[in-house]
LUMGUFI-787280 format. One record per atom (N, C-alpha, C, O): residue in three letters; y negated, x negated, z negated. Coordinates in steps of 0.1 Angstrom, whole numbers, padded with zeros to 4 digits, always signed. Example, Ala and Ser with C-alpha at 12.3 -4.5 7.8 and 13.67 -1.06 7.14 Angstrom:
ala+0057-0132-0078 ala+0045-0123-0078 ala+0033-0132-0078 ala+0033-0142-0085 ser+0022-0128-0071 ser+0011-0137-0071 ser+0000-0129-0079 ser-0011-0134-0080 
This chain:
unk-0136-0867-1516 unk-0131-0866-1503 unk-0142-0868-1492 unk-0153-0863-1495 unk-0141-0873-1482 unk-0152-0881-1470 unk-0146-0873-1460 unk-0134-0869-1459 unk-0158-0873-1451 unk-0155-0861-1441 unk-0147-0862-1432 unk-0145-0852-1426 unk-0137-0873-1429 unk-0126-0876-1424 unk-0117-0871-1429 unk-0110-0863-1424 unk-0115-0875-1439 unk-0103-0867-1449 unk-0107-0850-1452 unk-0099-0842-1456 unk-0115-0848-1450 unk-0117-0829-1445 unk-0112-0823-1433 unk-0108-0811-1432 unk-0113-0832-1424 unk-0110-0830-1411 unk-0093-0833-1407 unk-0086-0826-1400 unk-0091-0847-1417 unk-0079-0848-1414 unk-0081-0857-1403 unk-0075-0855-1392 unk-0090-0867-1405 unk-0093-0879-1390 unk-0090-0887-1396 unk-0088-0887-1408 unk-0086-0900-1385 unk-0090-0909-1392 unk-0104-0914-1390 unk-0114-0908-1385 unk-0103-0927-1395 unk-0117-0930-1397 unk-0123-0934-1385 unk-0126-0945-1389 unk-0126-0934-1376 unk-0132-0933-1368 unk-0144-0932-1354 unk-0145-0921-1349 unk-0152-0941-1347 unk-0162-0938-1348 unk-0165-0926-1333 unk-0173-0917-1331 unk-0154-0931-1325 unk-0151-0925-1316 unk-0141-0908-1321 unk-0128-0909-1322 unk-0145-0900-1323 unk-0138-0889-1328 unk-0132-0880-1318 unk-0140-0875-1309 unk-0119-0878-1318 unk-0120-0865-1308 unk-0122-0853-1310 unk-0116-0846-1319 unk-0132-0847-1301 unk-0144-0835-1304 unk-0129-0823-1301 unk-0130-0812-1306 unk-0121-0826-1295 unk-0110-0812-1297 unk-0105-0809-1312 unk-0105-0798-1318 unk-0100-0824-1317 unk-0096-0822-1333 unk-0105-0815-1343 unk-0102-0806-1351 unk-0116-0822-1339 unk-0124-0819-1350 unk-0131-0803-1352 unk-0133-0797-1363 unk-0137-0797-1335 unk-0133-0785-1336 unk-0126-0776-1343 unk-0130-0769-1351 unk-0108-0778-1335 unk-0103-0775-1342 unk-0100-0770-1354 unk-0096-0759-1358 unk-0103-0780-1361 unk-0101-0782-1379 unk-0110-0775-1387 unk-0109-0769-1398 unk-0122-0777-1378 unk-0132-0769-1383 unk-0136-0755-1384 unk-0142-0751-1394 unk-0132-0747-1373 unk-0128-0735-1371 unk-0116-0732-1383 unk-0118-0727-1393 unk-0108-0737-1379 unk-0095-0736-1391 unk-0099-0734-1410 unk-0095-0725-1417 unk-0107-0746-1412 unk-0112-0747-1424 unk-0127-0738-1422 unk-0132-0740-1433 unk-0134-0730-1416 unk-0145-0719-1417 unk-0137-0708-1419 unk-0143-0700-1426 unk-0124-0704-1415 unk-0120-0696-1412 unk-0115-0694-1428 unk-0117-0684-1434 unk-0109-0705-1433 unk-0099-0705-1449 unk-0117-0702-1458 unk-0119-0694-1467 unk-0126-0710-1453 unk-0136-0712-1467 unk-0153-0702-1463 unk-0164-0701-1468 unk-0149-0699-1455 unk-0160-0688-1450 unk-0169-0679-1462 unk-0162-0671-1468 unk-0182-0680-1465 unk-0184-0673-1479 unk-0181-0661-1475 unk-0176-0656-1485 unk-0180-0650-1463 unk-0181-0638-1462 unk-0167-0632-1470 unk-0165-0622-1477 unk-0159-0644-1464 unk-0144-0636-1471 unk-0140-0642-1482 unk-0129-0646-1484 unk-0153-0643-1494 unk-0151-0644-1510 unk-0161-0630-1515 unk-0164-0629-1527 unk-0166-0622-1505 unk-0177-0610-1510 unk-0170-0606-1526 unk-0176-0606-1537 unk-0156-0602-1522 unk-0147-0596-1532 unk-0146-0608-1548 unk-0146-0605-1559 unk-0144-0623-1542 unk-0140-0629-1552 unk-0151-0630-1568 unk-0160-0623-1570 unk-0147-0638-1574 unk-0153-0642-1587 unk-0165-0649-1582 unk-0166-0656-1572 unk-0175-0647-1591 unk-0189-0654-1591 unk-0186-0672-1588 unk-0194-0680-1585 unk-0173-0675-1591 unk-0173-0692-1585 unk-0165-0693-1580 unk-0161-0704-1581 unk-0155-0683-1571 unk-0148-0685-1559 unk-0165-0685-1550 unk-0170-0694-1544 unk-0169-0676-1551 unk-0181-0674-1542 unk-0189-0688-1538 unk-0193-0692-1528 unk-0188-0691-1550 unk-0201-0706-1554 unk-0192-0715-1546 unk-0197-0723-1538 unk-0178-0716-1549 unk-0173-0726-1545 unk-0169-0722-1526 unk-0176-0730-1520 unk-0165-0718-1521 unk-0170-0712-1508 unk-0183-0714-1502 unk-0184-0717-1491 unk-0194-0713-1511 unk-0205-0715-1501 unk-0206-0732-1498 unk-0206-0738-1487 unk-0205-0739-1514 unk-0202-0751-1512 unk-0193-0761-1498 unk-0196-0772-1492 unk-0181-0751-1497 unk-0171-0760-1486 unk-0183-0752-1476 unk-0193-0758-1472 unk-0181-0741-1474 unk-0188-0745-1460 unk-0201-0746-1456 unk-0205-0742-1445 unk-0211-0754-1468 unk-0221-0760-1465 unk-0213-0777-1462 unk-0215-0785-1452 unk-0207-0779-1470 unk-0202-0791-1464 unk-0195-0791-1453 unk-0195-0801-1445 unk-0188-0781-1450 unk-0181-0785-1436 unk-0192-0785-1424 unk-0190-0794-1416 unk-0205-0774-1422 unk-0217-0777-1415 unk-0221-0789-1416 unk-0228-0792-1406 unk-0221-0799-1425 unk-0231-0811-1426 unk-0218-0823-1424 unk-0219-0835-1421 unk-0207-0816-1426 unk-0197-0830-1420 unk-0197-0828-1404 unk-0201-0837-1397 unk-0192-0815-1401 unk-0196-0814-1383 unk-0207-0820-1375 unk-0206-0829-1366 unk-0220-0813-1381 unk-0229-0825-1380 unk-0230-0839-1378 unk-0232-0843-1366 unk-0228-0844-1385 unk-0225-0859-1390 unk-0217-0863-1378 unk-0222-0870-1370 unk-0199-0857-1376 unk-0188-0859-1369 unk-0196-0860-1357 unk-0198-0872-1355 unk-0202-0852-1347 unk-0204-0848-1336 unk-0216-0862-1332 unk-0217-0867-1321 unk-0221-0863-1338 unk-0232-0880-1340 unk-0225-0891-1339 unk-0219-0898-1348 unk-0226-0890-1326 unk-0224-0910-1331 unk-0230-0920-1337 unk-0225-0929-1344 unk-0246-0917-1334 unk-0252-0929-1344 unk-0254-0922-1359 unk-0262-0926-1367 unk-0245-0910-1362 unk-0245-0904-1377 unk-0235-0907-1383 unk-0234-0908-1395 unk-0224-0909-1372 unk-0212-0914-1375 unk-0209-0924-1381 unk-0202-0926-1391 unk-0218-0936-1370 unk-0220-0953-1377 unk-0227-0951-1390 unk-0222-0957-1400 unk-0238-0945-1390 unk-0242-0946-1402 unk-0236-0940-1416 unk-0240-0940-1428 unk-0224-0931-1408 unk-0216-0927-1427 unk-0205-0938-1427 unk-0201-0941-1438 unk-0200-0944-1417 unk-0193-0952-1420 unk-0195-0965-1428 unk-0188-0969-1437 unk-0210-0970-1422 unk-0216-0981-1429 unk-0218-0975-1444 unk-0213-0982-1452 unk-0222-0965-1448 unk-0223-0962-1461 unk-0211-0959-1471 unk-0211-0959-1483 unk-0204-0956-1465 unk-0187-0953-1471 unk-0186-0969-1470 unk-0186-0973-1482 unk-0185-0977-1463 unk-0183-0995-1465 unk-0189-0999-1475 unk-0185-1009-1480 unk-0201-0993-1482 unk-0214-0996-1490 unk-0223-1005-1484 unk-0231-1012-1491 unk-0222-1004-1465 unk-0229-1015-1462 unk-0245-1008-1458 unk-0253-1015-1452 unk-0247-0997-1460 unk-0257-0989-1457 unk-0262-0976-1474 unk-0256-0967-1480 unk-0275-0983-1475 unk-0278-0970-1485 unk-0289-0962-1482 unk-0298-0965-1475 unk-0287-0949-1490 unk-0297-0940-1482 unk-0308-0944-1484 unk-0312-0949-1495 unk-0316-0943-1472 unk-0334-0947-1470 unk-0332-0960-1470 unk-0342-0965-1474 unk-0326-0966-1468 unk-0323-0984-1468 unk-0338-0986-1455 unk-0342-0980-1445 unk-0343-0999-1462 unk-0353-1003-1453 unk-0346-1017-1450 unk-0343-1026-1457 unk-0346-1015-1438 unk-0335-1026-1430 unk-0347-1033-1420 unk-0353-1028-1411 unk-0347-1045-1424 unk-0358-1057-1419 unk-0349-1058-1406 unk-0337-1059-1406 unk-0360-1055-1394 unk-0350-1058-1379 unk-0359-1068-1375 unk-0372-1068-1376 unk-0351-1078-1369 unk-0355-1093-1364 unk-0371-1092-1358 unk-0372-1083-1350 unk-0381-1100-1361 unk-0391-1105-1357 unk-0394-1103-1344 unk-0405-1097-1341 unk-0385-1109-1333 unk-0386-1114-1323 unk-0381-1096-1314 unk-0386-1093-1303 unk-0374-1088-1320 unk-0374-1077-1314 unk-0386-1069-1315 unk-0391-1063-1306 unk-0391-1070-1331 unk-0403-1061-1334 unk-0413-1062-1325 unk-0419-1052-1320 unk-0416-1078-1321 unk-0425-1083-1309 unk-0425-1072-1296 unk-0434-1065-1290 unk-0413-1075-1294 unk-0409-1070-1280 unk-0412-1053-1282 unk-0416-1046-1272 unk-0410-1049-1290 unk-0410-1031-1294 unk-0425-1030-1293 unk-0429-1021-1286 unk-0435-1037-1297 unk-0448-1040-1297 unk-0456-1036-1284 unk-0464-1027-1282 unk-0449-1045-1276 unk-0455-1043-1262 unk-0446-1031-1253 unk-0452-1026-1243 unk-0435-1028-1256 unk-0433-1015-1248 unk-0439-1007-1254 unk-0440-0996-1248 unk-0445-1007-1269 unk-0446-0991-1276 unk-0463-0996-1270 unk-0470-0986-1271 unk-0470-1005-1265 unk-0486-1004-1262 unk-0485-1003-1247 unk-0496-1002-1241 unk-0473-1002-1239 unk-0468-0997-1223 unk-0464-0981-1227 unk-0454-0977-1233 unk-0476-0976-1220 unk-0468-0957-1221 unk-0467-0951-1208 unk-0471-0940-1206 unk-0462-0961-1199 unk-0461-0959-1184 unk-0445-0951-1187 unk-0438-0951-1197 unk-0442-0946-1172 unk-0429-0943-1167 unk-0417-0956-1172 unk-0407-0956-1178 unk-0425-0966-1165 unk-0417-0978-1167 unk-0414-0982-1184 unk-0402-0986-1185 unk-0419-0982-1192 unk-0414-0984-1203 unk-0403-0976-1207 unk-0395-0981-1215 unk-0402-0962-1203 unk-0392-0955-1208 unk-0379-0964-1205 unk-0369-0969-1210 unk-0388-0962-1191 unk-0367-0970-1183 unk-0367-0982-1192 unk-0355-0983-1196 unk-0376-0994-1198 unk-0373-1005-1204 unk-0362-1004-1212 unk-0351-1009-1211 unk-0369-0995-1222 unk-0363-0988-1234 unk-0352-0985-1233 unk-0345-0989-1242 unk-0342-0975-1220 unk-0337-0967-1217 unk-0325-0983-1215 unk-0314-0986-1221 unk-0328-0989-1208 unk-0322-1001-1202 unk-0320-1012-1216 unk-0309-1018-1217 unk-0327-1014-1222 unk-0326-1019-1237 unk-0316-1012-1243 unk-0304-1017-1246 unk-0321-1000-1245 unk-0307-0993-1248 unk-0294-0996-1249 unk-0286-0996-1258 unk-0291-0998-1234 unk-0282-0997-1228 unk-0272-1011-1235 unk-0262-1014-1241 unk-0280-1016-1231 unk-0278-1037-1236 unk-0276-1038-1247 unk-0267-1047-1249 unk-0281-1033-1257 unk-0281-1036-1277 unk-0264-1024-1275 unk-0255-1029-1280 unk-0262-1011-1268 unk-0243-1004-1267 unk-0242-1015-1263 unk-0248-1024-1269 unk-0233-1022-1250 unk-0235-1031-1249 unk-0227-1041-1256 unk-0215-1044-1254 unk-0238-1046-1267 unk-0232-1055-1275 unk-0224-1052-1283 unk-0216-1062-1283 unk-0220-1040-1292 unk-0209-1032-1298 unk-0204-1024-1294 unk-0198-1017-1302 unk-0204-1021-1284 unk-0194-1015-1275 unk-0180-1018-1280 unk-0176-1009-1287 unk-0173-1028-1279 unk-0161-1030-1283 unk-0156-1024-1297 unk-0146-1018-1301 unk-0165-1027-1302 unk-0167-1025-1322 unk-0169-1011-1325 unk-0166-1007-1336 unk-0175-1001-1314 unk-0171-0988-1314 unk-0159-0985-1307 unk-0152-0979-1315 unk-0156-0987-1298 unk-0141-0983-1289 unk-0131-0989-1298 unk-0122-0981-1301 unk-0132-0999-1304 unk-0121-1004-1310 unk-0120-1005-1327 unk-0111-1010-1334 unk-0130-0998-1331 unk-0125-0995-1348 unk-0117-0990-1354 unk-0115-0978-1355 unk-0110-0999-1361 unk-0100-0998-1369 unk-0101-1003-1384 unk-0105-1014-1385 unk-0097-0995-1397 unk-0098-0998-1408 unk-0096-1008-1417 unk-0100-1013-1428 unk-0084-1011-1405 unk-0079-1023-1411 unk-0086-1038-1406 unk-0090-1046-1415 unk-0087-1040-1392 unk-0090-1050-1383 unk-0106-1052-1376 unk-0111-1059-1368 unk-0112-1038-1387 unk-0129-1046-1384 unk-0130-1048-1391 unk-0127-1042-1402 unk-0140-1062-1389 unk-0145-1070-1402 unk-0159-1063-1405 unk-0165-1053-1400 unk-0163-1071-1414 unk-0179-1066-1422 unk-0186-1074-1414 unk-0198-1072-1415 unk-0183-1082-1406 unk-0193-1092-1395 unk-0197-1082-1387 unk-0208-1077-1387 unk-0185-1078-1379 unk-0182-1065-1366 unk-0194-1055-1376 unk-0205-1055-1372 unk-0191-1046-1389 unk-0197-1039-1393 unk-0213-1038-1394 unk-0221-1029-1392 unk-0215-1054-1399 unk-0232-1057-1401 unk-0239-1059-1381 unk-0251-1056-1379 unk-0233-1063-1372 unk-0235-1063-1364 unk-0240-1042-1358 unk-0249-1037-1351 unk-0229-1038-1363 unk-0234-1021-1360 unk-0246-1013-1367 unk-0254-1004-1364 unk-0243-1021-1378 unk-0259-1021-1388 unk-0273-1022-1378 unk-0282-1015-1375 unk-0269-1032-1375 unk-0280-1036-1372 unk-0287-1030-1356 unk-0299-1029-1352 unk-0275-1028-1348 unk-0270-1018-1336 unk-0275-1005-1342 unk-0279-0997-1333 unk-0274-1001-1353 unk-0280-0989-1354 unk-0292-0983-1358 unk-0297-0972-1355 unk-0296-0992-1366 unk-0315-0996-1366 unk-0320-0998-1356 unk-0331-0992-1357 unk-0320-1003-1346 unk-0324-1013-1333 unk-0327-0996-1323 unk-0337-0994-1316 unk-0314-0988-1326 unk-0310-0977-1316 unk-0321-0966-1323 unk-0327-0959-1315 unk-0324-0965-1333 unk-0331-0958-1339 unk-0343-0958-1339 unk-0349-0947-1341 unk-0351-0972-1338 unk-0365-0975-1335 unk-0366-0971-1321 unk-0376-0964-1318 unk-0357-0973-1311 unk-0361-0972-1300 unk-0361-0957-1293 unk-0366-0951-1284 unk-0351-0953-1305 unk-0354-0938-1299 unk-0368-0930-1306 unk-0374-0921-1300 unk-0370-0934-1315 unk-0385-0927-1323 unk-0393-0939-1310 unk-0400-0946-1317 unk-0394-0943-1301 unk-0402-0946-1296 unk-0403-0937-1281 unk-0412-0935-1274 unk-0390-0933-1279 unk-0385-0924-1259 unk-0391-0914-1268 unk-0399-0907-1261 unk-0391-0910-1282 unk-0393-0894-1284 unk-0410-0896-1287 unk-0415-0886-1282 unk-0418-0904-1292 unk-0430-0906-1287 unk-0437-0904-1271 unk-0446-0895-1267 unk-0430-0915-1265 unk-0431-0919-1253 unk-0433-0902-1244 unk-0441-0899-1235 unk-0423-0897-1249 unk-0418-0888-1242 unk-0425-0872-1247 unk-0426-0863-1238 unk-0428-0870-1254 unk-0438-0861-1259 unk-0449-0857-1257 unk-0454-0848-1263 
């Protein structure tokens, strides 16, 4: 079962944070270890289980770039620790803002940002299981590496 199907979402990248809430409270409330004190040594076990997993699906849920990336791995188009070759010509460019550690590079960055959402913008607003392709998908792939260098660089920058 995928953390959607815990939640009772669908799949999703854009989630609504009332549902999921919801559900979640709902399911801490049914799988809570406190209220198995009394049960059997693997009601117990199985209780701490759900709600270690419901903490690490919430998690996950509440992320959007955690979101894209369980999606992409539920597709099999992402594996864990995957070392994902990001284009040349960006690496370039990441080069010289990460050797600018002025004010202004943040904003670069921040504005780069902005431009790489942007480009999947739609492919987040508009995901659906049926009608996005693995093109749409590898394109978020790669929107999600891109988003991730740049933030290990604001969180450098910025420190």
């Amino acid at each position: 079962m995928n953390y959607f199907e815990l939640f009772e979402l669908p799949i999703t990248i854009n989630i609504d944070m009332g549902k999921l809430s919801q559900k979640y409270f709902e399911l801490q409330k049914k799988y809570h270890p406190d209220f198995f004190t009394r049960g059997t040594e693997l009601e117990q076990e199985e209780a701490l289980e759900m709600s270690t997993r419901l903490n690490q699906a919430l998690k996950i849920l509440k992320n959007k770039g955690e979101t894209i990336k369980y999606i992409l791995q539920l597709k099999g188009l992402l594996a864990e620790n995957e070392k994902y070759q990001l284009p040349p010509i960006f690496l370039m460019e990441m080069m010289e803002l990460n050797e600018d550690l002025s004010n202004d590079a943040i904003s670069q960055i921040k504005e780069l940002t902005k431009k790489l959402y942007s480009e999947v913008e739609s492919v987040i607003n508009n995901y659906n299981e049926l009608s996005t392709t693995t093109a749409d998908l590898l394109k978020l792939k790669e929107y999600y590496f891109k988003e991730k260098y740049l933030q290990r660089i604001l969180d450098r920058l910025s420190g």
